[in-house]
N, C-alpha and C positions, 0 to 999 in steps of 0.2 A: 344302139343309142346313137341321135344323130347331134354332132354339134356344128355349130357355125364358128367359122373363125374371120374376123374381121381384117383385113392386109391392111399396112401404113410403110408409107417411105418408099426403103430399100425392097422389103418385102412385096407390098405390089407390083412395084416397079419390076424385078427381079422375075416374078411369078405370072405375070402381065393379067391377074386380078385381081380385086379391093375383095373379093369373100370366096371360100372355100369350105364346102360341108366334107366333113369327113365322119364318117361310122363305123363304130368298133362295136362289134360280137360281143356274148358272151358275160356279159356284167360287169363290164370293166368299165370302169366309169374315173378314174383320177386324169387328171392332166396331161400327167406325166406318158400314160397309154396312147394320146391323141398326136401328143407331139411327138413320138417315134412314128406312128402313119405319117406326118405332117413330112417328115423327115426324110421318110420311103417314097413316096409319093413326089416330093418336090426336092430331088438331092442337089439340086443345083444352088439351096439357100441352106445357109445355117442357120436356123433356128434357135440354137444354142444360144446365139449371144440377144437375144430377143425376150423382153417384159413380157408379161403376160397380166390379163384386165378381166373379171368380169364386171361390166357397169364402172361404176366409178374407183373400184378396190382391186390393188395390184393382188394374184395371189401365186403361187407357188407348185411346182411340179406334182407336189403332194396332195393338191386340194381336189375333191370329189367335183365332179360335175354332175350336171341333172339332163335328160331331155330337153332339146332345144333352146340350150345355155346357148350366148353368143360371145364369144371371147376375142377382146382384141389381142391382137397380135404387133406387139412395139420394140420397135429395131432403136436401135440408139444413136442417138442426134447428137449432133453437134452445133455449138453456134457461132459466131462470132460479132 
């Protein structure tokens, strides 16, 4: 299963892309599976402290993905 992840901020910035396909084997298909490759794949960012989006709905390490789901990827802002 292949997903899209959308980069913002730090994350592109850091990663030096705005989108990154990663695919995982095997039927595993939650979140929470994508962002340990995301993690493997890119250790020079923490992921960890980063929201997570599909469309317009925050969701959570837990939540299923589908085939060519596009998920943002949101680092934490500050403002002033």
């Amino acid at each position: 299963m292949k997903i899209t992840f959308k980069l913002y901020a730090s994350a592109r910035d850091i990663i030096g892309e705005s989108k990154v396909d990663i695919e995982v084997d095997g039927g595993i298909n939650i979140l929470y599976a994508f962002v340990h490759v995301l993690h493997k794949k890119y250790p020079q960012y923490d992921f960890s402290i980063c929201r997570f989006s599909r469309g317009t709905r925050y969701i959570d390490l837990t939540t299923p993905l589908f085939e060519g789901d596009i998920i943002s990827v949101i680092p934490p802002v500050s403002g002033g």
